[in-house]
C-alpha positions as CSV (number, residue, x, y, z in Angstrom):
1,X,-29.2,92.3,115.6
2,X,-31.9,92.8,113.2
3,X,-35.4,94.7,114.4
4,X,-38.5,93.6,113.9
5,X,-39.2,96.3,110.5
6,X,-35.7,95.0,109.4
7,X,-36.9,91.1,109.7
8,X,-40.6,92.3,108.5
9,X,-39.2,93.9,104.9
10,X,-36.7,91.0,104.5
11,X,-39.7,88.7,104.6
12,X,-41.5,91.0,101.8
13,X,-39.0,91.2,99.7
14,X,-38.5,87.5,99.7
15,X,-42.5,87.2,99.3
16,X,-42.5,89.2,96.5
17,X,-39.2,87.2,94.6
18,X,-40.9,84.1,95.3
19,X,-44.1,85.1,93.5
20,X,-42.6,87.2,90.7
21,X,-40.5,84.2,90.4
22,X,-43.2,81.7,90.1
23,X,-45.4,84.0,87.8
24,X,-42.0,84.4,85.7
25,X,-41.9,80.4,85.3
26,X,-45.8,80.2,84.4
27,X,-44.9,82.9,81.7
28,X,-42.2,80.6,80.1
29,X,-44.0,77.7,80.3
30,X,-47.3,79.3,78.3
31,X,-44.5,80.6,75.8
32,X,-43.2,76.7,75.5
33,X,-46.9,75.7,75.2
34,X,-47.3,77.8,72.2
35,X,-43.9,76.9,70.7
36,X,-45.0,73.1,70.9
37,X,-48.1,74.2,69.4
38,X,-46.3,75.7,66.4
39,X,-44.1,72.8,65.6
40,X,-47.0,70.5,65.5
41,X,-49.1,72.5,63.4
42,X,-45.7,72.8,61.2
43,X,-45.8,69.0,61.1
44,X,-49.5,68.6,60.5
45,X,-49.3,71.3,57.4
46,X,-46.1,69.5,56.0
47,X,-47.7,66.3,56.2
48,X,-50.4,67.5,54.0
49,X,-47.9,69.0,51.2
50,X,-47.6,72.7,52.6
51,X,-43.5,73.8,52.7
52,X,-43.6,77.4,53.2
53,X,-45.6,78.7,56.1
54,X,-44.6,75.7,58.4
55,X,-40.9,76.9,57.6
56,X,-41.9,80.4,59.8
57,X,-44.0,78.2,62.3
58,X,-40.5,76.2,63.2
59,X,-38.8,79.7,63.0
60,X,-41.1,80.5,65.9
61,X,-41.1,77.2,67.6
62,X,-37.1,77.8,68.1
63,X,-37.4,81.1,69.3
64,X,-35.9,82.5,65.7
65,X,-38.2,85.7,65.4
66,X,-35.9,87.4,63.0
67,X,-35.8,84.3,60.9
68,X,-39.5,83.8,60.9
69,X,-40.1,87.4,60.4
70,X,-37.7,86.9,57.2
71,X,-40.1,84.0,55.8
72,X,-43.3,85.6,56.9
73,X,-42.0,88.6,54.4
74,X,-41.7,86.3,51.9
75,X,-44.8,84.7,51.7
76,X,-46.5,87.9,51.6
77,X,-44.2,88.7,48.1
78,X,-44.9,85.5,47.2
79,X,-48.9,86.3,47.3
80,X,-48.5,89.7,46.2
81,X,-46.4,89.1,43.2
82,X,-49.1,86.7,41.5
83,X,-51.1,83.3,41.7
84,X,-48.0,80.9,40.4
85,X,-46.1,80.8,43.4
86,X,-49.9,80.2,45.4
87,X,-50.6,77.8,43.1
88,X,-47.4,75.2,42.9
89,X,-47.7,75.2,46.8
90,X,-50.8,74.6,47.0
91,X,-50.5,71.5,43.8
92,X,-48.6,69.8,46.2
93,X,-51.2,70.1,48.8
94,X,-53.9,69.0,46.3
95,X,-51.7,65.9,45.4
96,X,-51.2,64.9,48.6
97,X,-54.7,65.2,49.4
98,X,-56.0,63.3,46.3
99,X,-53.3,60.7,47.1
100,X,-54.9,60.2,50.5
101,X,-58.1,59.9,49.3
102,X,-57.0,57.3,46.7
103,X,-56.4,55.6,49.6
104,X,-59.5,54.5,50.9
105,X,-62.6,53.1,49.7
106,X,-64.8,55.8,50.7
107,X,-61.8,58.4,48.9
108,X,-62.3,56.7,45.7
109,X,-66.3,56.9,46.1
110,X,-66.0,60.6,47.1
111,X,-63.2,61.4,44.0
112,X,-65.8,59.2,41.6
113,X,-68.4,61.2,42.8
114,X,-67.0,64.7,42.3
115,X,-65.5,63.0,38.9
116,X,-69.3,62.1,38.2
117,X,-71.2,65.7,39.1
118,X,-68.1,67.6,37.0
119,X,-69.2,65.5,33.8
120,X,-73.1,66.2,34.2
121,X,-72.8,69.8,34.8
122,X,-70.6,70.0,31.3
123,X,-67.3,70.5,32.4
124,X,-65.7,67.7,30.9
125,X,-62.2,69.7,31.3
126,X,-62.5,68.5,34.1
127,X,-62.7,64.8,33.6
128,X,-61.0,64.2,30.4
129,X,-56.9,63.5,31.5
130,X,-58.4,62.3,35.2
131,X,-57.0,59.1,36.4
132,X,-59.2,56.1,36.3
133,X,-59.8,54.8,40.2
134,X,-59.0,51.5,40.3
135,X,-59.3,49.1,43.1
């Protein structure tokens, strides 16, 4: 038969798996949170033309650390090794961009505008193979 100390650390021990349990599950859930997170950031950055750091955000959204830490070390070469690499990604961003704007009404009126303050202050670079907004 068990004694009452023998009944009393049985019920601690049990105390303390059901808590360490139940902190352990609030833990992985946080972790999921933030995985969830990552994937739609990834989506939200791909939607607007970026391909190369929403590759390491899925990485991380799997649980592939060594895959995203593979990527991440990329992207820093890619920035260390000179503004052509930085600049193609981020064309395709700017493309996207300016294709939403097109989109809209208020887009066209905001890329006129720009269009418009870049040819008073002289830099017609800017303007001269610019499309024509039509409606």
């Amino acid at each position: 038969m068990l004694s009452l100390n023998s009944l009393v650390i049985l019920s601690l021990i049990a105390a303390v798996g059901y808590l360490g349990a139940k902190w352990l599950f609030k833990k992985n859930t946080e972790i999921e949170d933030r995985r969830r997170g990552a994937a739609k950031l990834a989506a939200s950055l791909t939607a607007y033309g970026l391909v190369r750091i929403p590759a390491f955000l899925i990485d991380y959204s799997v649980g592939d650390i060594s895959g995203m830490a593979e990527k991440m070390k990329r992207l820093a070469e890619m920035f260390l090794e000179g503004e052509v690499a930085v600049i193609t990604e981020l064309d395709g961003v700017y493309e996207r961009v300016l294709s939403e704007k097109l989109r809209t009404e208020a887009g066209r009126a905001l890329v006129a505008s720009k269009l418009a303050d870049a040819k008073q202050a002289g830099d017609v670079s800017a303007v001269q193979n610019a499309p024509v907004a039509s409606v």
